[in-house]
mmCIF file as Biopython writes it, N, C-alpha, C and O atoms, coordinates in Angstrom:
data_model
#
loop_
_atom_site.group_PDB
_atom_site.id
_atom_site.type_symbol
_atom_site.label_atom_id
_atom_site.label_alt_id
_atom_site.label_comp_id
_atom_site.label_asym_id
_atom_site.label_entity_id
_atom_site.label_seq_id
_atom_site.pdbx_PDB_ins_code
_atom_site.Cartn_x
_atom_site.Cartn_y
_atom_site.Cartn_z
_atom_site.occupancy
_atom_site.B_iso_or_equiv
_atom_site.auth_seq_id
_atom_site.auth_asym_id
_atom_site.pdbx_PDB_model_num
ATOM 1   N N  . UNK A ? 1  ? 131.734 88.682  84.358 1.0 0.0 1  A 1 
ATOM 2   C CA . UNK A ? 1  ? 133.111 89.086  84.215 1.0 0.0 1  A 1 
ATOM 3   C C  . UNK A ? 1  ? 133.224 89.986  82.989 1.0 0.0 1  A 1 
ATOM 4   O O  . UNK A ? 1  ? 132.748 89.777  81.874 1.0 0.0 1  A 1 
ATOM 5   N N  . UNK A ? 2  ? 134.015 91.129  83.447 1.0 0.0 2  A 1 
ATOM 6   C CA . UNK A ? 2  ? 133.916 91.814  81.805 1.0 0.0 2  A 1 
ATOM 7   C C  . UNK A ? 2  ? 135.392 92.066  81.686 1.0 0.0 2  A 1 
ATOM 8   O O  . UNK A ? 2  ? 136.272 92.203  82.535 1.0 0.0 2  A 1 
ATOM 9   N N  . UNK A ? 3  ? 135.394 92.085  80.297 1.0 0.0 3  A 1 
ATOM 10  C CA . UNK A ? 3  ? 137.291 92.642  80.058 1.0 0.0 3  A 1 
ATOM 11  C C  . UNK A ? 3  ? 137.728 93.849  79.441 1.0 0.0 3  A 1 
ATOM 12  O O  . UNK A ? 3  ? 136.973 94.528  78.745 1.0 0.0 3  A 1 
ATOM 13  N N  . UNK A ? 4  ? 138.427 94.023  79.573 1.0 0.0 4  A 1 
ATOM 14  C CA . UNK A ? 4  ? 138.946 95.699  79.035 1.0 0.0 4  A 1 
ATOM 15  C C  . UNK A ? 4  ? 139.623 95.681  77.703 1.0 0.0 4  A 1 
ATOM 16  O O  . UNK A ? 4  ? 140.516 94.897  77.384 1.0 0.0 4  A 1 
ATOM 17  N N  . UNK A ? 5  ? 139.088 96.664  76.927 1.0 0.0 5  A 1 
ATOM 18  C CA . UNK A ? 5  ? 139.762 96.546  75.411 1.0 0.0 5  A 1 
ATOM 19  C C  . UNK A ? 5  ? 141.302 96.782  75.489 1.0 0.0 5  A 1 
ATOM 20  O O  . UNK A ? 5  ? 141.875 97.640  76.161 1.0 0.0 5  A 1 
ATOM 21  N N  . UNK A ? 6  ? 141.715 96.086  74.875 1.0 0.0 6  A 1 
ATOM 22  C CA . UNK A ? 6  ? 143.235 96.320  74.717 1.0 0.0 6  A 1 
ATOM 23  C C  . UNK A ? 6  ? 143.458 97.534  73.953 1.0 0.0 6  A 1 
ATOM 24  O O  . UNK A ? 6  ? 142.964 97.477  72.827 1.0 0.0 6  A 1 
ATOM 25  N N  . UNK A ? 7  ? 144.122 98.729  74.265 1.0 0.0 7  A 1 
ATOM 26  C CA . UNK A ? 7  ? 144.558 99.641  73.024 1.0 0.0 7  A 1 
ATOM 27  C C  . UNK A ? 7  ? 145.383 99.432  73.020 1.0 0.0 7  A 1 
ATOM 28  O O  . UNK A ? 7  ? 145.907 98.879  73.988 1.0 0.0 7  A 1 
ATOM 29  N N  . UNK A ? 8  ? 146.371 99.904  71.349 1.0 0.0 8  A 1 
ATOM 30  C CA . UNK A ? 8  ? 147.316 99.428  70.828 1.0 0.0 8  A 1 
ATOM 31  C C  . UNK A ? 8  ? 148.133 100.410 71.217 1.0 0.0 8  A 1 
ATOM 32  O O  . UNK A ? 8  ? 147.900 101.618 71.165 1.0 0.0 8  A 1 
ATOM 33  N N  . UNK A ? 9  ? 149.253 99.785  71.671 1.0 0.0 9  A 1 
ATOM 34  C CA . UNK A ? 9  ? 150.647 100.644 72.272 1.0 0.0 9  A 1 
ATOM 35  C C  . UNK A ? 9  ? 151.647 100.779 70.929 1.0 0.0 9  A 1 
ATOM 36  O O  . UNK A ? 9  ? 151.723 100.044 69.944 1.0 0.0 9  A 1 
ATOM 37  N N  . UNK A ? 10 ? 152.022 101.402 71.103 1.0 0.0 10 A 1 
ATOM 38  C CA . UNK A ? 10 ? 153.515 101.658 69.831 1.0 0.0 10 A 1 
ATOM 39  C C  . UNK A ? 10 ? 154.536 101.611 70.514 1.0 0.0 10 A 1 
ATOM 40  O O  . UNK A ? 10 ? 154.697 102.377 71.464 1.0 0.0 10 A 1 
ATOM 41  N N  . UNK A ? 11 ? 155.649 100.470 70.070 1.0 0.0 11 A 1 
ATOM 42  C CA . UNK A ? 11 ? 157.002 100.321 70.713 1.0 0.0 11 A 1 
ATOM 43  C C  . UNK A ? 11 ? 157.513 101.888 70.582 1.0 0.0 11 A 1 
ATOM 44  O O  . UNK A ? 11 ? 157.052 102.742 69.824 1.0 0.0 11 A 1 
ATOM 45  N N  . UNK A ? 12 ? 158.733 102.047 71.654 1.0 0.0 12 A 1 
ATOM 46  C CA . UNK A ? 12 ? 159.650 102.898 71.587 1.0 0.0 12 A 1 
ATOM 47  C C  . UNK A ? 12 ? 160.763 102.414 70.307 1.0 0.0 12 A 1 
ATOM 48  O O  . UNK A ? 12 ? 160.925 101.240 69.974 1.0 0.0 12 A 1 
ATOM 49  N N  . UNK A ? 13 ? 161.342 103.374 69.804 1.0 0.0 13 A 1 
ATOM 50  C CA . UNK A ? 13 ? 162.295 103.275 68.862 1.0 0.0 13 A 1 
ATOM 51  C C  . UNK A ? 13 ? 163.436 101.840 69.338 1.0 0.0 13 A 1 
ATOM 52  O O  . UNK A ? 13 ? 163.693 100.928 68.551 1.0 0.0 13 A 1 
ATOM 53  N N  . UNK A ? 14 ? 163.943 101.915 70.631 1.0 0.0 14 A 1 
ATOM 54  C CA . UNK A ? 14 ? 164.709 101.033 70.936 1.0 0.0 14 A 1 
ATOM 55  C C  . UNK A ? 14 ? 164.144 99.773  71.062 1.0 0.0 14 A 1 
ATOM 56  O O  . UNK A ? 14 ? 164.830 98.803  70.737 1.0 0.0 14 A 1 
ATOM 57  N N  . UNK A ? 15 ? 163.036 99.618  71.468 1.0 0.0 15 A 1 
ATOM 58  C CA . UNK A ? 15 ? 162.337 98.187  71.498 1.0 0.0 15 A 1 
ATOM 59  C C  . UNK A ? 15 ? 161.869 97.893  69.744 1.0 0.0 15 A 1 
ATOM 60  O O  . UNK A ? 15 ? 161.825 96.690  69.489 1.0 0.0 15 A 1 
ATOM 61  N N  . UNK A ? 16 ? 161.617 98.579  68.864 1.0 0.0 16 A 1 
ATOM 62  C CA . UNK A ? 16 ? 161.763 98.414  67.494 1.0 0.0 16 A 1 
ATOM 63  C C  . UNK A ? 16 ? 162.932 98.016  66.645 1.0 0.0 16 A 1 
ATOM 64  O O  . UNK A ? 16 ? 162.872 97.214  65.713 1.0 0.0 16 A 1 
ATOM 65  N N  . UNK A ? 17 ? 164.189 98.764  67.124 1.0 0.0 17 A 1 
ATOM 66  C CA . UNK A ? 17 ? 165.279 98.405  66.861 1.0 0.0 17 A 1 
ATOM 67  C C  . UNK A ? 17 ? 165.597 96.971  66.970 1.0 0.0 17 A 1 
ATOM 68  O O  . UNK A ? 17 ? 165.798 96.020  66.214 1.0 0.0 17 A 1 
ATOM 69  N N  . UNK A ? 18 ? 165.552 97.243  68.350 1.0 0.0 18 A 1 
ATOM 70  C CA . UNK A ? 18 ? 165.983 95.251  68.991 1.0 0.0 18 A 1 
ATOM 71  C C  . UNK A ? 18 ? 164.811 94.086  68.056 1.0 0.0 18 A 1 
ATOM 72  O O  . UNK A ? 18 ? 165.192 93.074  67.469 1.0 0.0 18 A 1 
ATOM 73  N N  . UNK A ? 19 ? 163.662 94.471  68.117 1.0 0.0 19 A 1 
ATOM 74  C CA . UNK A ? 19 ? 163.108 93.634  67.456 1.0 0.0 19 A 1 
ATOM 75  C C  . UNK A ? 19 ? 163.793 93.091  65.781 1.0 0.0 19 A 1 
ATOM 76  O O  . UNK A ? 19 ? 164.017 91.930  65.439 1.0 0.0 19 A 1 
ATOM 77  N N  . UNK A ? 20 ? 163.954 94.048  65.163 1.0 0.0 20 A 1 
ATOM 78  C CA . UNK A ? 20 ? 164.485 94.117  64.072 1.0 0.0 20 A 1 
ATOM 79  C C  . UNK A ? 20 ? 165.893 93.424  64.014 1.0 0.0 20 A 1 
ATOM 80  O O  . UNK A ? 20 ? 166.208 93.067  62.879 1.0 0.0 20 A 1 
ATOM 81  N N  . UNK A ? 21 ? 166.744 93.179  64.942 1.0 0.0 21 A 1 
ATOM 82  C CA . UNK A ? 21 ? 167.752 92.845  65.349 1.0 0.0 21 A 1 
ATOM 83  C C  . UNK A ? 21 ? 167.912 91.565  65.398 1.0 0.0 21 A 1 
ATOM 84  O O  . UNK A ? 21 ? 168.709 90.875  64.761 1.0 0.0 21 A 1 
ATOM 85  N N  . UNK A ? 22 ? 166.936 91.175  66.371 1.0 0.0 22 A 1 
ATOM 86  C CA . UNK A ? 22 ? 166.170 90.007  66.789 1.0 0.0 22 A 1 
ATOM 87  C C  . UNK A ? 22 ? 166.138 88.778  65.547 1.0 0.0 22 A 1 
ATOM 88  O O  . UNK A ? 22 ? 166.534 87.612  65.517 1.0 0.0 22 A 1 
ATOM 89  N N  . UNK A ? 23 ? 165.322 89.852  64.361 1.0 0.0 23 A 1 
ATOM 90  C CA . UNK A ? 23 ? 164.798 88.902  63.133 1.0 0.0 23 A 1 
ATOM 91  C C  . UNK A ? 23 ? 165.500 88.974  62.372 1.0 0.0 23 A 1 
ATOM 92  O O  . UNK A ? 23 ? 164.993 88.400  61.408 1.0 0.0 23 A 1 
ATOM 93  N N  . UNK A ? 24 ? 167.001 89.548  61.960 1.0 0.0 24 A 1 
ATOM 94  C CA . UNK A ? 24 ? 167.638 89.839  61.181 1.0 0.0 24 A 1 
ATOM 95  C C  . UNK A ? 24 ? 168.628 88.549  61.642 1.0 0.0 24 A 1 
ATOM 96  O O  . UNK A ? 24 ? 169.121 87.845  60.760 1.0 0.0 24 A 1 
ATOM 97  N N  . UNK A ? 25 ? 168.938 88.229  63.313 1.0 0.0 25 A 1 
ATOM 98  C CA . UNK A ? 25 ? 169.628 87.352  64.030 1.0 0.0 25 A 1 
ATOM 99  C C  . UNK A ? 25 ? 168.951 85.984  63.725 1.0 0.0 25 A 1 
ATOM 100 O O  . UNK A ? 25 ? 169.637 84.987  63.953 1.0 0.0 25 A 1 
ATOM 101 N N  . UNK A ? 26 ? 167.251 85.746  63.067 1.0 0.0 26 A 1 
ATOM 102 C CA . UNK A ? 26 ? 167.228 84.350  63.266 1.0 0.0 26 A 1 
ATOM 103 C C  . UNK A ? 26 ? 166.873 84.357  61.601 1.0 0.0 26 A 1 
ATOM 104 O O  . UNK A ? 26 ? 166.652 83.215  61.200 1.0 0.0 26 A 1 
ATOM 105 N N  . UNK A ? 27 ? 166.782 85.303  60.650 1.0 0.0 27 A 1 
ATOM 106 C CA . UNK A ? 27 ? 166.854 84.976  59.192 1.0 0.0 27 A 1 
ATOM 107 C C  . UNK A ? 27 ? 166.970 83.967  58.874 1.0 0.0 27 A 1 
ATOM 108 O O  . UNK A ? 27 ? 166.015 83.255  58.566 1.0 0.0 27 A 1 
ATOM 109 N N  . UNK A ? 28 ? 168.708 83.440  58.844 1.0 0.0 28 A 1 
ATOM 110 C CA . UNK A ? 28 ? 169.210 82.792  58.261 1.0 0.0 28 A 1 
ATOM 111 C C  . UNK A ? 28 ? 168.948 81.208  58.693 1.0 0.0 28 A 1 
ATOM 112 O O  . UNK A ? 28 ? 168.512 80.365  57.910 1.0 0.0 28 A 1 
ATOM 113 N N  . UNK A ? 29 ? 169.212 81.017  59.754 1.0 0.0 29 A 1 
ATOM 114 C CA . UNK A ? 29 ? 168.181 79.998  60.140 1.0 0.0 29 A 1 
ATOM 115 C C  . UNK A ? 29 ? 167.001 79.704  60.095 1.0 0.0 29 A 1 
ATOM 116 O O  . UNK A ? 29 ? 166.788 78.599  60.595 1.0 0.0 29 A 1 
ATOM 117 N N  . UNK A ? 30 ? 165.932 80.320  59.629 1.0 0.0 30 A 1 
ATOM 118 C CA . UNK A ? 30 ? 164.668 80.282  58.957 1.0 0.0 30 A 1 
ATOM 119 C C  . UNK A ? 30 ? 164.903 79.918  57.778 1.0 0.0 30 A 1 
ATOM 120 O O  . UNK A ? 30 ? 164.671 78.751  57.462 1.0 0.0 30 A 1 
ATOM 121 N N  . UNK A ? 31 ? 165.424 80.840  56.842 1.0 0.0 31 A 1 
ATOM 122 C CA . UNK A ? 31 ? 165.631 80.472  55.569 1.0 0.0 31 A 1 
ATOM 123 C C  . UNK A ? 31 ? 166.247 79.240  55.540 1.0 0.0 31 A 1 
ATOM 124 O O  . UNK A ? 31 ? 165.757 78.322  54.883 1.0 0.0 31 A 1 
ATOM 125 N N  . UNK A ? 32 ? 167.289 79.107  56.189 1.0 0.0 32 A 1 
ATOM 126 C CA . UNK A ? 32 ? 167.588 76.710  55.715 1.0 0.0 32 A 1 
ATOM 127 C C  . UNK A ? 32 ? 166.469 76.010  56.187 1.0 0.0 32 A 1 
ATOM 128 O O  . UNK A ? 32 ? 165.980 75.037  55.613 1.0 0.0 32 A 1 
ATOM 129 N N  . UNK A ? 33 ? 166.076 76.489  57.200 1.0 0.0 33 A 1 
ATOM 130 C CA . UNK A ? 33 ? 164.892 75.333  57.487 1.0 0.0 33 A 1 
ATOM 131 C C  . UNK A ? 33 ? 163.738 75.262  56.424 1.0 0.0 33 A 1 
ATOM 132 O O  . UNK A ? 33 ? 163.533 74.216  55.808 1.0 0.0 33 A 1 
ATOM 133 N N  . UNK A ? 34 ? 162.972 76.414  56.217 1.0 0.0 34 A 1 
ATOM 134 C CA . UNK A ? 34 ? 162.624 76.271  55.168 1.0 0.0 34 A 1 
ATOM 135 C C  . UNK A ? 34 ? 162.457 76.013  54.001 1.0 0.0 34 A 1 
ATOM 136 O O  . UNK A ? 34 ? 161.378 75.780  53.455 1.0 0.0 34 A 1 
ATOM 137 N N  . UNK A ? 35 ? 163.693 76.037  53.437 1.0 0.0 35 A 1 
ATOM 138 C CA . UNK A ? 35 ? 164.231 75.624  52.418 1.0 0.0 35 A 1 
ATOM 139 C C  . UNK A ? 35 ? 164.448 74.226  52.255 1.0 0.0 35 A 1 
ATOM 140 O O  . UNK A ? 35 ? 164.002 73.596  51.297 1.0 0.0 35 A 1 
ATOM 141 N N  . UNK A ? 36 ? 165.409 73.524  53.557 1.0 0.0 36 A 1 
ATOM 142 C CA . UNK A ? 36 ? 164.938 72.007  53.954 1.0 0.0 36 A 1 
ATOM 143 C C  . UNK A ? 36 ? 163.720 71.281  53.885 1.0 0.0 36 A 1 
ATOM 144 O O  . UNK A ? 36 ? 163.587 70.082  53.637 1.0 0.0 36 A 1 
ATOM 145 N N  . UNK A ? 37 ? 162.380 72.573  54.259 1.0 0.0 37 A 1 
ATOM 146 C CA . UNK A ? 37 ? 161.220 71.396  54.598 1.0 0.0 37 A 1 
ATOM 147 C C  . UNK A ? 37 ? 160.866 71.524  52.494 1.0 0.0 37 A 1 
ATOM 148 O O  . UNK A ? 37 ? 160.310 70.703  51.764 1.0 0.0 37 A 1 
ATOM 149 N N  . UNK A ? 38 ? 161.325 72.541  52.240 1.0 0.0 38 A 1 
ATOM 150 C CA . UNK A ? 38 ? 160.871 72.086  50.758 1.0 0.0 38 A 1 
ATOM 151 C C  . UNK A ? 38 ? 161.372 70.832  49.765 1.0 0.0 38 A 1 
ATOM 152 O O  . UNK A ? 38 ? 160.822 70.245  48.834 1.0 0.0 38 A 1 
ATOM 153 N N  . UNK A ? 39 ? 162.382 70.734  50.265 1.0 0.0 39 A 1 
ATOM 154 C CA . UNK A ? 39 ? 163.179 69.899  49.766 1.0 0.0 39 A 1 
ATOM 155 C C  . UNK A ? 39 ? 163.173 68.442  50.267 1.0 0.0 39 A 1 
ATOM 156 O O  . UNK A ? 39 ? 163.943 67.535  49.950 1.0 0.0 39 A 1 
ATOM 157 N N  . UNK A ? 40 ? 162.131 68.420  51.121 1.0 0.0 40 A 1 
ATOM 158 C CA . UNK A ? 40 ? 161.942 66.497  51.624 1.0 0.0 40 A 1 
ATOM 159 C C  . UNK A ? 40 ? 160.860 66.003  50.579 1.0 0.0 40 A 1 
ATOM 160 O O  . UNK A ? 40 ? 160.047 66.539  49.826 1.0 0.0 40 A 1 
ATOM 161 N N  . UNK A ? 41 ? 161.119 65.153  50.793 1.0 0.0 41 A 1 
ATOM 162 C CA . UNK A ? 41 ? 160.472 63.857  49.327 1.0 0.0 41 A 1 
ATOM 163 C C  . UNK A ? 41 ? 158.633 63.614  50.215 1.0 0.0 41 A 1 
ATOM 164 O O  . UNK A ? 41 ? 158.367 63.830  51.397 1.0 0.0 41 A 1 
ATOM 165 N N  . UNK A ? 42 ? 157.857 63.207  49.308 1.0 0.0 42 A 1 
ATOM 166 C CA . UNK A ? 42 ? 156.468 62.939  49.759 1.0 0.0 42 A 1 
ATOM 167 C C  . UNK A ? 42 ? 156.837 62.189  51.325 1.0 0.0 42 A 1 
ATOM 168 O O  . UNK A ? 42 ? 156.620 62.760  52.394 1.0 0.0 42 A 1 
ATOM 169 N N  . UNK A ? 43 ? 157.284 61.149  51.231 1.0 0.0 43 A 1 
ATOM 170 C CA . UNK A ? 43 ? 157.481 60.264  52.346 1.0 0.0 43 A 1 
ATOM 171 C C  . UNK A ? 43 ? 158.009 60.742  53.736 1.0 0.0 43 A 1 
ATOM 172 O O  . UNK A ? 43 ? 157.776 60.101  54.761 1.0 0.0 43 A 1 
ATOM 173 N N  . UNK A ? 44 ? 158.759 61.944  53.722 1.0 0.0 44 A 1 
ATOM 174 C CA . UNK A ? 44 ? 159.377 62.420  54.742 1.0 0.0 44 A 1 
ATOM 175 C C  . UNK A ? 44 ? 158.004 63.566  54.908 1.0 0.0 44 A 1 
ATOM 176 O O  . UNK A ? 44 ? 157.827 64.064  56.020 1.0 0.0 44 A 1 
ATOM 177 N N  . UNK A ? 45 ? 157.151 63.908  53.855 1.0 0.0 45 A 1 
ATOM 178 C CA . UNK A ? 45 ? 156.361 65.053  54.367 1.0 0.0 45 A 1 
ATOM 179 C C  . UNK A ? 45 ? 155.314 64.406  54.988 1.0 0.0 45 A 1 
ATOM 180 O O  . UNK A ? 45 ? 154.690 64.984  55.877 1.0 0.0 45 A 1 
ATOM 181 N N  . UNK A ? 46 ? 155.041 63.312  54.650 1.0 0.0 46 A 1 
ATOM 182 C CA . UNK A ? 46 ? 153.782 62.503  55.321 1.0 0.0 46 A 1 
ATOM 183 C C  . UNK A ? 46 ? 153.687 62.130  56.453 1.0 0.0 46 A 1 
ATOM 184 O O  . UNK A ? 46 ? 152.709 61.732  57.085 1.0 0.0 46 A 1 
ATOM 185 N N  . UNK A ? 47 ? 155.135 62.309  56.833 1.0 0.0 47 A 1 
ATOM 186 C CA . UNK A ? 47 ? 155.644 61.639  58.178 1.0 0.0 47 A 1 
ATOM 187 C C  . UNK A ? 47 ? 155.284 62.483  58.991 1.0 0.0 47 A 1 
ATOM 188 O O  . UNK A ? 47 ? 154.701 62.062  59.990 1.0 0.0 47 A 1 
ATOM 189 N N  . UNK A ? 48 ? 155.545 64.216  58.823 1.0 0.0 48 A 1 
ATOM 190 C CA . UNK A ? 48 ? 155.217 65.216  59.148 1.0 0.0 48 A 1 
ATOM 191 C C  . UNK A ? 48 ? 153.376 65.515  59.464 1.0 0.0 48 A 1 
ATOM 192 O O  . UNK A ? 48 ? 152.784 66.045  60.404 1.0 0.0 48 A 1 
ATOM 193 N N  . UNK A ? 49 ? 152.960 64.950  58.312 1.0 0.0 49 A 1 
ATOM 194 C CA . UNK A ? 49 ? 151.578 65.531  58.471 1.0 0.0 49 A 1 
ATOM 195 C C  . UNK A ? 49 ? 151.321 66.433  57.507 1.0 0.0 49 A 1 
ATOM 196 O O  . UNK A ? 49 ? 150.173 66.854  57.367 1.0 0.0 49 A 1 
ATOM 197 N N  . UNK A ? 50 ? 152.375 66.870  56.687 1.0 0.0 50 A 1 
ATOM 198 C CA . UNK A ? 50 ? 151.847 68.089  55.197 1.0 0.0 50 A 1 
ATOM 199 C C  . UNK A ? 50 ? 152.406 67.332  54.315 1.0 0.0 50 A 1 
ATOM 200 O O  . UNK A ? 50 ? 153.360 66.569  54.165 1.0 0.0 50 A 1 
ATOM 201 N N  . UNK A ? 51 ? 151.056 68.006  53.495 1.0 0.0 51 A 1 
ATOM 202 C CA . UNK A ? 51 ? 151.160 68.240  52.281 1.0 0.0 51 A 1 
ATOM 203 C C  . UNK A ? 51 ? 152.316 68.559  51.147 1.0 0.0 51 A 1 
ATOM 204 O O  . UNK A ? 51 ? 153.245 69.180  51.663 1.0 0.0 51 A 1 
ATOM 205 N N  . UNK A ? 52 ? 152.500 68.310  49.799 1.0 0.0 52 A 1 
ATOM 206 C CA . UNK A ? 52 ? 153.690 69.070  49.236 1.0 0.0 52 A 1 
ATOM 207 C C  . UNK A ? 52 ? 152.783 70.532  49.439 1.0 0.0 52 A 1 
ATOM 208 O O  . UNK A ? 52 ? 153.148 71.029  50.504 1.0 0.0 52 A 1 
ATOM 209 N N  . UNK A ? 53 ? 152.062 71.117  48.989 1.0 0.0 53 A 1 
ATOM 210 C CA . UNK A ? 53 ? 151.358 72.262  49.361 1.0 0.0 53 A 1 
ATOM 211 C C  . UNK A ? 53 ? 151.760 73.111  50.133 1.0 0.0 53 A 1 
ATOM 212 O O  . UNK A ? 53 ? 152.276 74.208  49.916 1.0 0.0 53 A 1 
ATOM 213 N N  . UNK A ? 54 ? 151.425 72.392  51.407 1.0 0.0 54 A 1 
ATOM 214 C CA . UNK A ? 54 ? 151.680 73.269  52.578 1.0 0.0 54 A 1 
ATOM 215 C C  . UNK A ? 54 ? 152.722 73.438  53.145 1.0 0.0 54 A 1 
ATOM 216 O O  . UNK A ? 54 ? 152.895 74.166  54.123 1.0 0.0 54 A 1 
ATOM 217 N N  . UNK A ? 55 ? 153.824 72.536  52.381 1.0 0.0 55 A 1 
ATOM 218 C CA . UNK A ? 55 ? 155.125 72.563  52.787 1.0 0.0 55 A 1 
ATOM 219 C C  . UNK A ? 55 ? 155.642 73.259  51.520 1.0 0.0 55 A 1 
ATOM 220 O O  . UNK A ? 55 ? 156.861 73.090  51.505 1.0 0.0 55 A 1 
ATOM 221 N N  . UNK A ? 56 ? 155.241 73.982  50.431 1.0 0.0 56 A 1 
ATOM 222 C CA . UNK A ? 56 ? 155.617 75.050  49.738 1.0 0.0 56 A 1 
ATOM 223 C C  . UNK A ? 56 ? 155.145 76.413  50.249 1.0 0.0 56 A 1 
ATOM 224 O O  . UNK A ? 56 ? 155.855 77.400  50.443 1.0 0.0 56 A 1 
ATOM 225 N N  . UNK A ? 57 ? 153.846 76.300  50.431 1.0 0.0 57 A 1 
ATOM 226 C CA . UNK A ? 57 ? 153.686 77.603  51.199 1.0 0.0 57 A 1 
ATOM 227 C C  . UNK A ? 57 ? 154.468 77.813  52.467 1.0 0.0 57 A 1 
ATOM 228 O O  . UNK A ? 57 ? 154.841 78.986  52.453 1.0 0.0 57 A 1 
ATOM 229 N N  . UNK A ? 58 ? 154.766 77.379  53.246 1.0 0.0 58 A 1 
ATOM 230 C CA . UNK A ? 58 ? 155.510 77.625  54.187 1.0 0.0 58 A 1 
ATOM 231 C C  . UNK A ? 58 ? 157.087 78.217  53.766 1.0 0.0 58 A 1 
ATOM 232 O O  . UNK A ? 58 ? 157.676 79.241  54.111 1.0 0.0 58 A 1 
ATOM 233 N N  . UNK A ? 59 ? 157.441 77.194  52.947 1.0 0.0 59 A 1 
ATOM 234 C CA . UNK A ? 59 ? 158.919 77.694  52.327 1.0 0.0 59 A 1 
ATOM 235 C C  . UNK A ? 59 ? 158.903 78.708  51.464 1.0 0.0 59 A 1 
ATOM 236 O O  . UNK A ? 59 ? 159.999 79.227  51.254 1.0 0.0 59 A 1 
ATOM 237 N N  . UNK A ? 60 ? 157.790 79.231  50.788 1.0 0.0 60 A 1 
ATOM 238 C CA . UNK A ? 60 ? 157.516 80.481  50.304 1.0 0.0 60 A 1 
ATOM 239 C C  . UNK A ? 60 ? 157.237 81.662  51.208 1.0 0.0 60 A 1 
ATOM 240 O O  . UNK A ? 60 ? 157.189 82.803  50.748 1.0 0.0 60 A 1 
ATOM 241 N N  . UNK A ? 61 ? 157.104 81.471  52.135 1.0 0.0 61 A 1 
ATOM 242 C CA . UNK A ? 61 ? 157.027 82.340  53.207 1.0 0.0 61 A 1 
ATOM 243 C C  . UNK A ? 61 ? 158.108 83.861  53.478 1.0 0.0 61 A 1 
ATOM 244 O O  . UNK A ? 61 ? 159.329 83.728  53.395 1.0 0.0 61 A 1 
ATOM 245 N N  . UNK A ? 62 ? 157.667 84.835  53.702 1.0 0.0 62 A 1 
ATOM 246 C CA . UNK A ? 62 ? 159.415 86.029  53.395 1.0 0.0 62 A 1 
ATOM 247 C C  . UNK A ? 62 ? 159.762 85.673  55.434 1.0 0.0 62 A 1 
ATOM 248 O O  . UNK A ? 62 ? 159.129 85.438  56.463 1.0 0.0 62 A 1 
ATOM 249 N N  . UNK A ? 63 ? 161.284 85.873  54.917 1.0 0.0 63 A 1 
ATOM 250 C CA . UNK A ? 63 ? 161.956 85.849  56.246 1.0 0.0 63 A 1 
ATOM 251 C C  . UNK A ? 63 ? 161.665 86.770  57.448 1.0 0.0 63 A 1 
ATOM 252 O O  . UNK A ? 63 ? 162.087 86.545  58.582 1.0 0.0 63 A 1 
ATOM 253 N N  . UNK A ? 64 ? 160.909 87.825  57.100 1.0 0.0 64 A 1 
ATOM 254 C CA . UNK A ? 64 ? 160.258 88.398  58.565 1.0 0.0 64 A 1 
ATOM 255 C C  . UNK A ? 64 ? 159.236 87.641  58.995 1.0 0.0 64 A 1 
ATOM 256 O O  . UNK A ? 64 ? 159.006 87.807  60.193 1.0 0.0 64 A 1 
ATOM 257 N N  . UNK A ? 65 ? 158.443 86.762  58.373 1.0 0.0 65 A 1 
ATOM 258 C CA . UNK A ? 65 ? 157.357 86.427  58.877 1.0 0.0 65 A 1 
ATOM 259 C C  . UNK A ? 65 ? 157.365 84.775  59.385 1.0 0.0 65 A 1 
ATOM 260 O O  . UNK A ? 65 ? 157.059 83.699  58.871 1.0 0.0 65 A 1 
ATOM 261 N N  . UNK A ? 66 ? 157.879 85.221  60.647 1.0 0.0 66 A 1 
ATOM 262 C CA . UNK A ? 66 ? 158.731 84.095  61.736 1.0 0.0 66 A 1 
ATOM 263 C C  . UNK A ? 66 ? 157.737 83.832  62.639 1.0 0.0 66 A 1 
ATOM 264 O O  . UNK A ? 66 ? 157.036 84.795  62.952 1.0 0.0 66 A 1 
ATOM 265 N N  . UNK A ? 67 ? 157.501 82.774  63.133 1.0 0.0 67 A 1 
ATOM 266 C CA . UNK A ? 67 ? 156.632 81.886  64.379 1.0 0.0 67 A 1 
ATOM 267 C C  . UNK A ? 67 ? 157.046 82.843  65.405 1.0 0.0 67 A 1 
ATOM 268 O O  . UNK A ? 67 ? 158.245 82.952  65.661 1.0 0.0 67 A 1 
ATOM 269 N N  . UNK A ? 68 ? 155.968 83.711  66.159 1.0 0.0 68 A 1 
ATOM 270 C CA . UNK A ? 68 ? 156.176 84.510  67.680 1.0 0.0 68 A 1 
ATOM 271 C C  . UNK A ? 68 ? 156.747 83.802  68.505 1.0 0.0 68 A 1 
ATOM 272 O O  . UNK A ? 68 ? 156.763 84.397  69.583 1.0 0.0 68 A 1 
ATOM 273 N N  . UNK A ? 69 ? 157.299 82.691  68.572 1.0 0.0 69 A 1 
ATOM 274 C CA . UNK A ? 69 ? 158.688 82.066  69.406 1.0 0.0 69 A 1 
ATOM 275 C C  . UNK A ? 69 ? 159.443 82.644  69.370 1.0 0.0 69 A 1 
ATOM 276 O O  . UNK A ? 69 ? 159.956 83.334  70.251 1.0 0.0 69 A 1 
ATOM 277 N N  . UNK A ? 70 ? 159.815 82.433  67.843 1.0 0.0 70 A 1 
ATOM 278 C CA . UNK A ? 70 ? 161.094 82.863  67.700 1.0 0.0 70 A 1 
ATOM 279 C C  . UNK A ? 70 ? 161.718 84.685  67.536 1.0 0.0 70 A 1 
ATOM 280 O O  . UNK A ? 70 ? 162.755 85.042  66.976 1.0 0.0 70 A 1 
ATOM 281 N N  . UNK A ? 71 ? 160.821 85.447  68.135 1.0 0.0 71 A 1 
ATOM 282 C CA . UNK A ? 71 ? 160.440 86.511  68.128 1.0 0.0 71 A 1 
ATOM 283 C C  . UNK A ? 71 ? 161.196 87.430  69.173 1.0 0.0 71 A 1 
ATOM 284 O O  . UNK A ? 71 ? 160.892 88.617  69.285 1.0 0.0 71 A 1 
#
């Protein structure tokens, strides 16, 4: 079986736009959540599975750089 290289396409201006739109629309809801997961106590992060660590890096994170879900 063989596969074909992907080449890289460049959105059109309007599919750039919307994207931008997109992430500007889920900002703010990123930013509380994040901000929330910084703000839980050891016990609530353990519950989770992180670290204080990794639950700072995450909340240090900049607001474009959103889970491709939410994309």
């Amino acid at each position: 079986m063989t596969h074909a290289l992907a080449t890289p396409v460049s959105l059109p201006a309007t599919a750039r736009r919307r994207s931008l739109l997109a992430m500007l629309r889920v900002a703010p809801a990123l930013l509380r959540q994040r901000r929330a997961l910084a703000d839980l106590d050891d016990s609530r992060l353990q519950d989770l599975g992180l670290t204080r660590a990794q639950a700072r890096a995450e909340a240090d994170r900049p607001f474009w750089d959103a889970p491709a879900h939410w994309r």
